[in-house]
LODO-948761 format. One record per residue (C-alpha): x, z, y. Coordinates in nm, 3 decimals, m for minus. Each point is the difference from the previous one (the first is absolute). Example, Ala and Ser with C-alpha at 12.3 -4.5 7.8 and 13.67 -1.06 7.14 Angstrom:
2
[atom [1.230 0.780 m0.450]];
[atom [0.137 m0.066 0.344]];
# end
This chain:
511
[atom [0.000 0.000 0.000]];
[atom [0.271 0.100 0.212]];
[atom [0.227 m0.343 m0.055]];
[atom [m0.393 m0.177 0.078]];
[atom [0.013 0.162 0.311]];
[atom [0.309 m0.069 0.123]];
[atom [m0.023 m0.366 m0.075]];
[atom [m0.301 m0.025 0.205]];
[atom [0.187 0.196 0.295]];
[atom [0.325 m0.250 m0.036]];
[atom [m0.265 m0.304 0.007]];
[atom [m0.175 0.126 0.294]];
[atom [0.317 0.081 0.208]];
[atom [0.078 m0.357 m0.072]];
[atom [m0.301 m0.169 0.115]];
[atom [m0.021 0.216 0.310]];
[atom [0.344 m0.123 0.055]];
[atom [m0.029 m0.388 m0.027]];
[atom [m0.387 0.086 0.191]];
[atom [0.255 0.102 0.306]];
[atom [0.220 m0.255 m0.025]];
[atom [m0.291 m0.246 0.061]];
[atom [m0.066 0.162 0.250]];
[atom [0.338 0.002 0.182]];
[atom [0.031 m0.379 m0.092]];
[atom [m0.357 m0.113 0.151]];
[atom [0.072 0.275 0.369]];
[atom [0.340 m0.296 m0.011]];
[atom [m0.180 m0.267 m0.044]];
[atom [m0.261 0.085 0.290]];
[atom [0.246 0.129 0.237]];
[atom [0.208 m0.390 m0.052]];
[atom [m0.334 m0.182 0.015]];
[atom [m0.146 0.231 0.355]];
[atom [0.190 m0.095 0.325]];
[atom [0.167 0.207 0.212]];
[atom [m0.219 0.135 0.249]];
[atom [0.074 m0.085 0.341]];
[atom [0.167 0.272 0.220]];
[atom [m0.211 0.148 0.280]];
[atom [0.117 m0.101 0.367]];
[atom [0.096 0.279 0.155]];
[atom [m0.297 0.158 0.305]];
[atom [0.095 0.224 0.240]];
[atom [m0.093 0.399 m0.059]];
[atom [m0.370 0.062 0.073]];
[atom [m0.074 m0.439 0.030]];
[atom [m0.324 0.119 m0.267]];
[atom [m0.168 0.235 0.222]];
[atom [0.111 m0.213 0.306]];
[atom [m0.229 m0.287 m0.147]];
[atom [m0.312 0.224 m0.162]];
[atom [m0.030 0.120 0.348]];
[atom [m0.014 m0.344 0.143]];
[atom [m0.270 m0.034 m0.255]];
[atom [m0.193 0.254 0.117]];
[atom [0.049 m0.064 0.352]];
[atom [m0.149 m0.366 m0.047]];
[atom [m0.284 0.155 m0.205]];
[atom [m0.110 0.198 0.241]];
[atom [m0.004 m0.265 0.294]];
[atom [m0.242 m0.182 m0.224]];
[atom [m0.221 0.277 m0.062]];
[atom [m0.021 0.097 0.362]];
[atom [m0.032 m0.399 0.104]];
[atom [m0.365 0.008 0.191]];
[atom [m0.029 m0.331 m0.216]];
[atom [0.088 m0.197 m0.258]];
[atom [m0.026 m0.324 0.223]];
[atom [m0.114 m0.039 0.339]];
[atom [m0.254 0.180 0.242]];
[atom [m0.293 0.150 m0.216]];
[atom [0.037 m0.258 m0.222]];
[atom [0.109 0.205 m0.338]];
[atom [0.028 0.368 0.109]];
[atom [0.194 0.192 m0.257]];
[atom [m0.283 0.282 m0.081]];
[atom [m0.165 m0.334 m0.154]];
[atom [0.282 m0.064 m0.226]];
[atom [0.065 0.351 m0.092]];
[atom [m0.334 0.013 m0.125]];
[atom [0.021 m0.313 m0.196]];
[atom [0.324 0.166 m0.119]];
[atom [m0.160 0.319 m0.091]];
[atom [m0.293 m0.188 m0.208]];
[atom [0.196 m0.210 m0.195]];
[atom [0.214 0.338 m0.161]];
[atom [0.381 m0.146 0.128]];
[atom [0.237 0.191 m0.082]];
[atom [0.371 m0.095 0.128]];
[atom [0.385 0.105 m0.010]];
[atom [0.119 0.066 0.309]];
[atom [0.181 m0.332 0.070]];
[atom [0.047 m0.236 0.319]];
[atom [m0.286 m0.268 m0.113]];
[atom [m0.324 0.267 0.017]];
[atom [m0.313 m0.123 m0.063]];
[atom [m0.041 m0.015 0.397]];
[atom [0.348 m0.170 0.030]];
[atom [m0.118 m0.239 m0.268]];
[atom [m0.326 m0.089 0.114]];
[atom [0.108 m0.056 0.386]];
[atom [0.273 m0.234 m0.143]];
[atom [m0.253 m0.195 m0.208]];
[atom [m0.247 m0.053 0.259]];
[atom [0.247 m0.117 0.248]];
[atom [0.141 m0.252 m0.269]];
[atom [m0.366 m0.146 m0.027]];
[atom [m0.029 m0.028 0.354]];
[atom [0.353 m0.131 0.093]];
[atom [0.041 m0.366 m0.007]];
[atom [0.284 0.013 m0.218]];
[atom [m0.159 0.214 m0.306]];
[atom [0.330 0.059 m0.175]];
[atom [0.103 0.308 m0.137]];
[atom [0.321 m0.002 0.165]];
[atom [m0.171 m0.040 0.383]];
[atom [m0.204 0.283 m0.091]];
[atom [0.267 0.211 m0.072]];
[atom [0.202 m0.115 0.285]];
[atom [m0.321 0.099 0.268]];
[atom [m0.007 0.349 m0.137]];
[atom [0.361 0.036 0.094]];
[atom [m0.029 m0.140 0.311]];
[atom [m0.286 0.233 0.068]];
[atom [0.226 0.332 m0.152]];
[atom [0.282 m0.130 0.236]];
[atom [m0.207 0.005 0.340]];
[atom [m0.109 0.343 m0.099]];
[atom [0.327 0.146 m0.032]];
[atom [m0.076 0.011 m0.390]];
[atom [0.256 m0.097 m0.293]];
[atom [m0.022 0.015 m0.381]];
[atom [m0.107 m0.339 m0.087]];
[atom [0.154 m0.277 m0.212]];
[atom [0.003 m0.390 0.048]];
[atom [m0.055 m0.033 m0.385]];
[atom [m0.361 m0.105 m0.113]];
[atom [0.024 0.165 m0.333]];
[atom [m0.099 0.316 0.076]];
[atom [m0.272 m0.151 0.190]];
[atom [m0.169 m0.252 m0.190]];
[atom [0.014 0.362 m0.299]];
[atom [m0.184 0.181 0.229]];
[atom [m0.279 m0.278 0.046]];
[atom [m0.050 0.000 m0.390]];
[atom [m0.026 0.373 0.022]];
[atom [m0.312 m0.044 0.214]];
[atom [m0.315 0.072 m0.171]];
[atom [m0.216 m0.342 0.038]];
[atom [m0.253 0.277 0.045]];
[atom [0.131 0.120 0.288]];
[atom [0.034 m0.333 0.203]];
[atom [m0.360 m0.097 m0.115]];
[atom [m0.114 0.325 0.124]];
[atom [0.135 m0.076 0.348]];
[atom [m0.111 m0.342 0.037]];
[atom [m0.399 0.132 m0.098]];
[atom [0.049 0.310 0.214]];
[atom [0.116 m0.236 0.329]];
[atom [m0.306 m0.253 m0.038]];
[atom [m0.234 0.276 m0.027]];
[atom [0.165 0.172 0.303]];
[atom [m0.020 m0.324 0.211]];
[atom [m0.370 m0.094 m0.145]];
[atom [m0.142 0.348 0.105]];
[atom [0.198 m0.054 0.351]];
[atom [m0.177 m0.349 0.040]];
[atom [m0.427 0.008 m0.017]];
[atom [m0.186 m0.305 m0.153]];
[atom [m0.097 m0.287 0.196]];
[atom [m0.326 0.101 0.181]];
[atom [m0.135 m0.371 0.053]];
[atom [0.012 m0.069 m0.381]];
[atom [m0.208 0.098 m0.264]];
[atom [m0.115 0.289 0.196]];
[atom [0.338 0.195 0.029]];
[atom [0.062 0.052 m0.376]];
[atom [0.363 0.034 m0.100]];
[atom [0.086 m0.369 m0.159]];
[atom [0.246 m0.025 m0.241]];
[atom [0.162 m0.324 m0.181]];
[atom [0.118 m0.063 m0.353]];
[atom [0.205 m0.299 m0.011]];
[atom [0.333 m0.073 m0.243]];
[atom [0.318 m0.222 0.018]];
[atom [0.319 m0.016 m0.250]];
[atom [0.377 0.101 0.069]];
[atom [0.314 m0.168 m0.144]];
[atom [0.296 0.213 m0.085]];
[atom [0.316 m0.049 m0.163]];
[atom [0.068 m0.119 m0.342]];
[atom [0.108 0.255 m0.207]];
[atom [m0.036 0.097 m0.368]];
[atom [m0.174 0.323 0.154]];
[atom [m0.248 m0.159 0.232]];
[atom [m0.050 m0.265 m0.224]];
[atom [m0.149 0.253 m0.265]];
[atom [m0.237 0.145 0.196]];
[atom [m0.109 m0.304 0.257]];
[atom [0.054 m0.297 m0.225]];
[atom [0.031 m0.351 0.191]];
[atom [m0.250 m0.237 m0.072]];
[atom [m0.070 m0.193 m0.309]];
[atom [0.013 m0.366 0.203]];
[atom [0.371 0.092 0.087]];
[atom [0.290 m0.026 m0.281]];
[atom [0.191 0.275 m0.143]];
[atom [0.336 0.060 0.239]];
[atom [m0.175 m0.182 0.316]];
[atom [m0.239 0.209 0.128]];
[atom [m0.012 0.326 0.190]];
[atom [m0.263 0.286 m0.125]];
[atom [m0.291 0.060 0.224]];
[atom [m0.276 0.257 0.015]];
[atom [m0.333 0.062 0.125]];
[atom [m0.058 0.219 0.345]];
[atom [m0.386 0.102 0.094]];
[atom [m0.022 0.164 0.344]];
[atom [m0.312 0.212 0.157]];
[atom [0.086 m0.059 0.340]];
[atom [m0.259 0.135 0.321]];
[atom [m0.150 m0.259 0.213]];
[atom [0.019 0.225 0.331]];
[atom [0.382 0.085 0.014]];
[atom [0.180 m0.225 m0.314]];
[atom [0.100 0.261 m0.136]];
[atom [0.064 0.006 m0.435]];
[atom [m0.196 0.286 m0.128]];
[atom [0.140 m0.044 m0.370]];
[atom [0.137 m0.258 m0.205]];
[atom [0.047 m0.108 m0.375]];
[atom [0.225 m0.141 m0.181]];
[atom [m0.009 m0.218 m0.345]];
[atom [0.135 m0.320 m0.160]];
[atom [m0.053 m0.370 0.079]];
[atom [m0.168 m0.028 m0.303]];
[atom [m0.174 0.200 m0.339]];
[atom [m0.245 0.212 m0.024]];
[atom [m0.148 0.213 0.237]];
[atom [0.221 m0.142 0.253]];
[atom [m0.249 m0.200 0.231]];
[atom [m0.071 0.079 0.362]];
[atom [m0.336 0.127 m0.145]];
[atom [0.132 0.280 m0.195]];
[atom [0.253 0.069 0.248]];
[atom [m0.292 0.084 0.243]];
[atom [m0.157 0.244 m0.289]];
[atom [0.325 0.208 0.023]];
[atom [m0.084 0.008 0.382]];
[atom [m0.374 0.127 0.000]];
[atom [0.095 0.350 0.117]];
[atom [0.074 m0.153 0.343]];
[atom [m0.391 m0.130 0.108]];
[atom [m0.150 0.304 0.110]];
[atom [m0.370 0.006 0.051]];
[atom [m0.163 m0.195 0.276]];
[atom [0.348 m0.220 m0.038]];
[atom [m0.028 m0.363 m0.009]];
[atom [0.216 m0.216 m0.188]];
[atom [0.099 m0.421 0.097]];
[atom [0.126 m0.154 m0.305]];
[atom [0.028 m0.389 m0.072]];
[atom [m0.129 m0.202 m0.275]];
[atom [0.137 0.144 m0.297]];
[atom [m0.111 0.380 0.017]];
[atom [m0.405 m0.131 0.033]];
[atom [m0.088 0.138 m0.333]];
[atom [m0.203 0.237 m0.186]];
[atom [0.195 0.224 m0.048]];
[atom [0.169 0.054 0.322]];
[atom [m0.306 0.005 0.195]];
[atom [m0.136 0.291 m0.264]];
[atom [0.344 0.207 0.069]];
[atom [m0.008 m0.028 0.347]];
[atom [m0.364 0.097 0.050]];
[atom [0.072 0.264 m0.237]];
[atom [0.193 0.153 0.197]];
[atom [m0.242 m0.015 0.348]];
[atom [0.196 m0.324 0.133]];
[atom [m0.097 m0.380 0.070]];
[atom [0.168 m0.306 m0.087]];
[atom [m0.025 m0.356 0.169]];
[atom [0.157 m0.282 m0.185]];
[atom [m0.037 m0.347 m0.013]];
[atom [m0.204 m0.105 m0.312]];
[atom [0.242 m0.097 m0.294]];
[atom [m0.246 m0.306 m0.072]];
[atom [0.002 0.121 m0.423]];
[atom [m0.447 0.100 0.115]];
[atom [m0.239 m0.311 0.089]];
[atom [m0.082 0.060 0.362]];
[atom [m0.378 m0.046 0.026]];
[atom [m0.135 0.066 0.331]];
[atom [m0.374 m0.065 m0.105]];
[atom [0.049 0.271 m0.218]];
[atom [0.025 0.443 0.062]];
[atom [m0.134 0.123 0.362]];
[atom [0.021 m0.239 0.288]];
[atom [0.189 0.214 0.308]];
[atom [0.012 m0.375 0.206]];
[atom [0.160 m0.312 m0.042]];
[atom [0.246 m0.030 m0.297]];
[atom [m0.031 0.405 m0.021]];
[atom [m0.166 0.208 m0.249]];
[atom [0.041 0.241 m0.239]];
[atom [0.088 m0.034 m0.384]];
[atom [0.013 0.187 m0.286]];
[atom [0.311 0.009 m0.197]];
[atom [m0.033 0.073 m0.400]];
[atom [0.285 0.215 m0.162]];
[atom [0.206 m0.249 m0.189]];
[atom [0.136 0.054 m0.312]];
[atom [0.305 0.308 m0.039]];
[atom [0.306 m0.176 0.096]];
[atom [0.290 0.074 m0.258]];
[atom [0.232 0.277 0.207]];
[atom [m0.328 0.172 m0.001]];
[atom [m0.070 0.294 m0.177]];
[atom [m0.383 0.086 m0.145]];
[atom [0.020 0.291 0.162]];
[atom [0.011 m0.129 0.333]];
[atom [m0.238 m0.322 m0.054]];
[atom [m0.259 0.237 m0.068]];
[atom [0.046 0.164 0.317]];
[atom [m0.031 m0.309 0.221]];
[atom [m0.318 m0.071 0.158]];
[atom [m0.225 m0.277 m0.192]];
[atom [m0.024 m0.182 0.289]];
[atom [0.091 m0.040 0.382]];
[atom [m0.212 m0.140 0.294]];
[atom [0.235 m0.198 0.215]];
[atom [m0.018 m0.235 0.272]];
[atom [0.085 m0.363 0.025]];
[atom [0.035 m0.189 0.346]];
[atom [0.139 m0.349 0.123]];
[atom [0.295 0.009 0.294]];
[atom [m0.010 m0.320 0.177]];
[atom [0.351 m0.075 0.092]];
[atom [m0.012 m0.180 0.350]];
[atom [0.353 m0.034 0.139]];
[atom [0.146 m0.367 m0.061]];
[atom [0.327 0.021 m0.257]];
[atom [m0.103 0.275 m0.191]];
[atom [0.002 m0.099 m0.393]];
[atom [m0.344 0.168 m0.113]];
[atom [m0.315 m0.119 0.185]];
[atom [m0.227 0.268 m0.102]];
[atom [0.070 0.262 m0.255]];
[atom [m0.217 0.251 m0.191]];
[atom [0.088 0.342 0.022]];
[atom [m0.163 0.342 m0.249]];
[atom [m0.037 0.348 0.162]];
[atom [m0.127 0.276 m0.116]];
[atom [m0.099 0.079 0.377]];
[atom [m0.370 m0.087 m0.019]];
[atom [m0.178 0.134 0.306]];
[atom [0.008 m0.343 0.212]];
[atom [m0.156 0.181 0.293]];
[atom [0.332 0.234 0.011]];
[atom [0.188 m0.287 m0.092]];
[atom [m0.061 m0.322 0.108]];
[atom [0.118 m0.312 m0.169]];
[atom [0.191 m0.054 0.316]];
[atom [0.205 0.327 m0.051]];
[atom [0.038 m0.052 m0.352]];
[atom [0.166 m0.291 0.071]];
[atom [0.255 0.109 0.320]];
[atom [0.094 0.274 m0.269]];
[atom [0.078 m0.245 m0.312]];
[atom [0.202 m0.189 0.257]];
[atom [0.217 0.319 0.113]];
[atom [0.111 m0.004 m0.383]];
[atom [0.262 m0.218 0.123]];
[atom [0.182 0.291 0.142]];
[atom [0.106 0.099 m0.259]];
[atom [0.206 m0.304 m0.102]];
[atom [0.175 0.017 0.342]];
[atom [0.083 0.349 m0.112]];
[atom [0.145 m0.129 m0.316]];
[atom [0.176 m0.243 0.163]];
[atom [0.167 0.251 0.289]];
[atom [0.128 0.247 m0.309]];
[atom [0.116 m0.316 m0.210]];
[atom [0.191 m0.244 0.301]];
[atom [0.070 0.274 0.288]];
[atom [0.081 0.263 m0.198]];
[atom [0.174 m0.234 m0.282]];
[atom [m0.155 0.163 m0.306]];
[atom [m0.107 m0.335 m0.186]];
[atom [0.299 m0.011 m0.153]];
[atom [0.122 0.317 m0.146]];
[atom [0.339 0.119 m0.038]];
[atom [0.029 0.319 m0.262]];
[atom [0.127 m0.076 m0.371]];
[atom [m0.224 0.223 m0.178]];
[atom [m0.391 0.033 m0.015]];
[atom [0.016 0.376 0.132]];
[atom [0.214 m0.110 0.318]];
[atom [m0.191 m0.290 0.025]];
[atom [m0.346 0.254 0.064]];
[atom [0.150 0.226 0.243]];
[atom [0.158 m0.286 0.185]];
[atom [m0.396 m0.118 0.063]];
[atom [m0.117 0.317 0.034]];
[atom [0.280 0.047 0.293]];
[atom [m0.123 m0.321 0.173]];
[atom [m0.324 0.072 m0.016]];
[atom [0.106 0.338 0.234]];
[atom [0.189 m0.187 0.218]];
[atom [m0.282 m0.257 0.060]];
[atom [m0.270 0.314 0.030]];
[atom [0.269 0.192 0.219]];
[atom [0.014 m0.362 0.262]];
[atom [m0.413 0.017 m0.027]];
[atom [m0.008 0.318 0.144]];
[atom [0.285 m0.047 0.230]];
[atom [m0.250 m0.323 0.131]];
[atom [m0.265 0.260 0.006]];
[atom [0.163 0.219 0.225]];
[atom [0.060 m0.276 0.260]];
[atom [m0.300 m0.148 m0.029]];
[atom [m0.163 0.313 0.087]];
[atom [0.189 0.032 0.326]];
[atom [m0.138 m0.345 0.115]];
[atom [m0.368 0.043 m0.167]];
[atom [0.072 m0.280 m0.264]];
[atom [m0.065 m0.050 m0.323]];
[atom [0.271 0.089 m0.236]];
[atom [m0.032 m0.400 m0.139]];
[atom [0.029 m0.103 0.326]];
[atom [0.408 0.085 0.027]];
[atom [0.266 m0.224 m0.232]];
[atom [0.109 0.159 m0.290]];
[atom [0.318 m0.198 0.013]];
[atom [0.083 0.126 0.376]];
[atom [m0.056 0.350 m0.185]];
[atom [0.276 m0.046 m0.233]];
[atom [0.253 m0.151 0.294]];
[atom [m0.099 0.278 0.230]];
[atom [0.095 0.227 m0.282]];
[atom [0.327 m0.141 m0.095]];
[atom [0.123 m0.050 0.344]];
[atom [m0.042 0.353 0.105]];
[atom [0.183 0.206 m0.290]];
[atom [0.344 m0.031 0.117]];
[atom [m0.160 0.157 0.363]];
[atom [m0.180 0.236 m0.218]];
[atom [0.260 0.109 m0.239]];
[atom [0.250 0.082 0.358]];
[atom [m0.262 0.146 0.281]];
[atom [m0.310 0.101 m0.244]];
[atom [0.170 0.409 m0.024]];
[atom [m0.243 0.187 0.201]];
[atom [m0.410 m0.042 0.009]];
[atom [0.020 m0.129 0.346]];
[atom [0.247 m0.284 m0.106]];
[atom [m0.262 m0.090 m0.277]];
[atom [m0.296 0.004 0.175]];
[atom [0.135 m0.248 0.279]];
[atom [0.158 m0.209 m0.292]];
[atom [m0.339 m0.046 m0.136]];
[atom [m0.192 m0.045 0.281]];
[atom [0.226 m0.250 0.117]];
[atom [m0.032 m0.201 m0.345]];
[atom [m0.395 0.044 0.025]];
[atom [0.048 m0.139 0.381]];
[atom [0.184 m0.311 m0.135]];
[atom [m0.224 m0.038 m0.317]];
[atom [m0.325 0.022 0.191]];
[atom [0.065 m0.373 0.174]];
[atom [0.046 m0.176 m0.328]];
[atom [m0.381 m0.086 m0.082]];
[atom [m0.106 m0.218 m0.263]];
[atom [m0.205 m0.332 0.130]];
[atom [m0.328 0.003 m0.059]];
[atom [m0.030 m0.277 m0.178]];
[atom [m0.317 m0.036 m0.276]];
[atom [m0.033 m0.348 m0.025]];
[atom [0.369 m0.152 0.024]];
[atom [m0.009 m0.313 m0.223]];
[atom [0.324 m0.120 m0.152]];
[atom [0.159 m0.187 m0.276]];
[atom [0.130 0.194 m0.310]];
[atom [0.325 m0.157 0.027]];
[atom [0.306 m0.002 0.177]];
[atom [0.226 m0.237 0.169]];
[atom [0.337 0.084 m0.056]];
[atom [0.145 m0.145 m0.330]];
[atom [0.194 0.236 m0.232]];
[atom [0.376 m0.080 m0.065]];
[atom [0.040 m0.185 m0.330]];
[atom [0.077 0.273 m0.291]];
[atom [0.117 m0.043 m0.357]];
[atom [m0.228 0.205 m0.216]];
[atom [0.162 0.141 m0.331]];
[atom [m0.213 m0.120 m0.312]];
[atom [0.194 0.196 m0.255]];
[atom [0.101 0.365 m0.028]];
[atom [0.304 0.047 0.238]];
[atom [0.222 0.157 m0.252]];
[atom [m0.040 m0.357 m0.195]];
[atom [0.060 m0.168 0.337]];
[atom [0.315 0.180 0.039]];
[atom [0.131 m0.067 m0.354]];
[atom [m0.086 m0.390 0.033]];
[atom [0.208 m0.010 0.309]];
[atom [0.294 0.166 m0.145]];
[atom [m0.007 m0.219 m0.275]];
[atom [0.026 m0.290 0.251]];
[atom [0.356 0.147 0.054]];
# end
């Protein structure tokens, strides 16, 4: 037993010994394979501290900044509170969620939107206030913007409309002073990367390699200031993706007594029912899918009556559940719009409302009201062209979403800035140009940056860029009539019809 024993002890001492020389052998082979780490550059005694208290320093200027922008424009209480809802929680760093977002919305509004400009502005801004900390680099930058909740950014762009729409009453000469509110959609490009191209694929028409992705945007934007309530955000194409169920997503923003203006495609069942559901009104122009039969329902005058409008069948994103709930039918009104003004396409169009008291609302009313729908694509055009958002430029879906969401507060932050100088002249907040906004803007943040350090500063500052904002009116002009065309020729481009990293291997084969 004893010899047993000792065997097992000799065998064991063995294997722990050849188990340690692995061990020696492998810590060898690492340390030959790991490079040598790089030696530290030698910092002055005390450089750490030196630069955490620059930190703090520049953190504190920001939280004691009146506002974010100019004026009353953004005050920082608004922002805290946006901060405070979405739960933030952050390291005490240079790039703060204030830092961050005041860098951001100047890079939307700049026109240069690089990353590098943006960066360069805030040190030009820490310079003239005696401030220091910064770096050139973008990286830690363009970090900080992915650390941003899309939450947060959404949150401020709802919480400035509805700021600027409670500032700004409805229109008192149009459907008897109810707040008016229009639903209309357009698509953004972006660049093309395996990311985006995941989650906004490009259309099926274009080949694999040549196209760019694209997505959907829908917009609730108010008649009486421009400004975008909310917004949604989907794919080109799929399921559940059209401007229709966009505008579901979007139901919490007609109130009752609102009044939606919607175009052609939203006059349906179903969005009537949801909008009357919820105590609002829609006007549309009839999607032509129901006969019109003006012999037919109760006659309110010529080409006007009512009609009854049978539940169709449960569409398929649908659920039993909520077909049941819908109402079996809805009593609507159809009425003809005479279209008078020489050059327009449409001669007379027929448009659906669920607004069926024709004493309150005439058919001419009706009418003036369908027409102001067209606002709303001038509003889509000022966030797309001025403010240079139709073509994107973040490489991933998430960026791509808070890069809209921080356009949409810099257009909503230039409505109420044309609010607040059309009120000093008794205009309408329409009546100033958006683009003359958005120079006035630009052209008075160096000034601001270097004289803007006491309230007295600011308050001339602004007054003098509502002065200067308040003579750039828009011309009346309802019934301009020009060609949809222009007269300048493009310069003659080459247009790749392959995927460029074949292009570039058939021209280095050409030697």
């Amino acid at each position: 037993m004893r010899q047993r024993n000792h065997g097992r002890m000799i065998r064991q001492a063995a294997g722990k010994k050849r188990a340690g020389k692995k061990r020696r052998e492998n810590r060898k082979t690492k340390a030959a394979r790991k490079p040598r780490r790089a030696r530290k550059p030698h910092r002055p005694r005390g450089w750490r501290s030196a630069s955490l208290r620059a930190v703090a320093r520049t953190r504190q200027m920001f939280l004691h900044t009146p506002d974010l922008c100019f004026g009353n424009l953004l005050p920082t209480a608004v922002v805290q509170e946006a901060l405070t809802r979405s739960g933030l929680v952050f390291r005490d760093c240079f790039y703060t969620p204030l830092v961050t977002l005041w860098t951001f919305l100047y890079q939307v509004l700049c026109p240069d939107p690089s990353c590098r400009q943006a960066v360069a502005h805030l040190l030009a801004y820490l310079a003239s206030q005696g401030q220091s900390g910064g770096t050139s680099d973008t990286g830690p930058y363009c970090k900080a913007r992915e650390r941003l909740p899309e939450s947060l950014v959404a949150d401020l762009a709802r919480t400035t409309g509805q700021r600027l729409q409670a500032r700004c009453p409805a229109l008192s000469t149009l459907l008897r002073g109810r707040p008016v509110k229009i639903a209309d959609g357009t698509t953004l490009s972006m660049p093309d990367t395996p990311e985006n191209q995941k989650a906004y694929p490009q259309p099926s028409s274009q080949k694999p390699g040549l196209g760019f992705p694209i997505l959907r945007l829908l917009a609730v934007i108010s008649l009486s200031c421009g400004a975008v309530l909310d917004a949604a955000v989907s794919p080109y194409c799929g399921k559940k993706t059209g401007e229709t169920a966009l505008l579901r997503q979007l139901f919490e923003q007609f109130q009752k007594d609102d009044v939606a203006l919607a175009d052609a495609l939203f006059a349906n069942y179903w969005t009537f029912a949801g909008l009357l559901k919820r105590g609002a009104d829609l006007i549309a122009r009839h999607d032509g899918k129901r006969l019109v039969e003006w012999s037919r329902g109760k006659r309110l005058g010529k080409k006007d009556h009512l009609m009854v409008w049978k539940k169709p069948a449960r569409p398929s994103w649908m659920s039993r559940k909520q077909y049941h709930r819908m109402p079996a039918e809805l009593h609507l009104r159809e009425l003809a719009v005479a279209v008078c003004q020489p050059g327009f396409r449409a001669q007379q169009i027929v448009v659906v409302t669920s607004l069926t008291d024709a004493e309150a609302y005439p058919q001419q009313q009706i009418a003036a009201a369908y027409r102001a729908r067209w606002q709303a694509e001038l509003d889509l055009r000022a966030i797309k062209q001025v403010l240079a958002m139709e073509i994107l430029r973040c490489q991933s879906p998430a960026m791509v979403r808070k890069e809209i969401w921080m356009h949409l507060v810099a257009y909503n932050l230039i409505r109420t800035l044309l609010a607040d100088a059309a009120q000093t002249v008794h205009l309408e907040p329409r009546e100033l140009s958006f683009k003359a906004g958005l120079q006035m803007l630009n052209a008075f943040a160096p000034i601001w940056s270097a004289r803007a350090t006491t309230a007295a500063n600011r308050e001339d500052l602004y007054a003098a860029i509502l002065q200067a904002l308040a003579r750039h009116r828009v011309g009346d002009r309802p019934d301009r009539v020009e060609p949809r065309a222009v007269k300048r020729r493009p310069r003659p481009r080459t247009y790749l019809t392959e995927p460029r990293p074949l292009a570039r291997r058939r021209l280095l084969a050409k030697g």
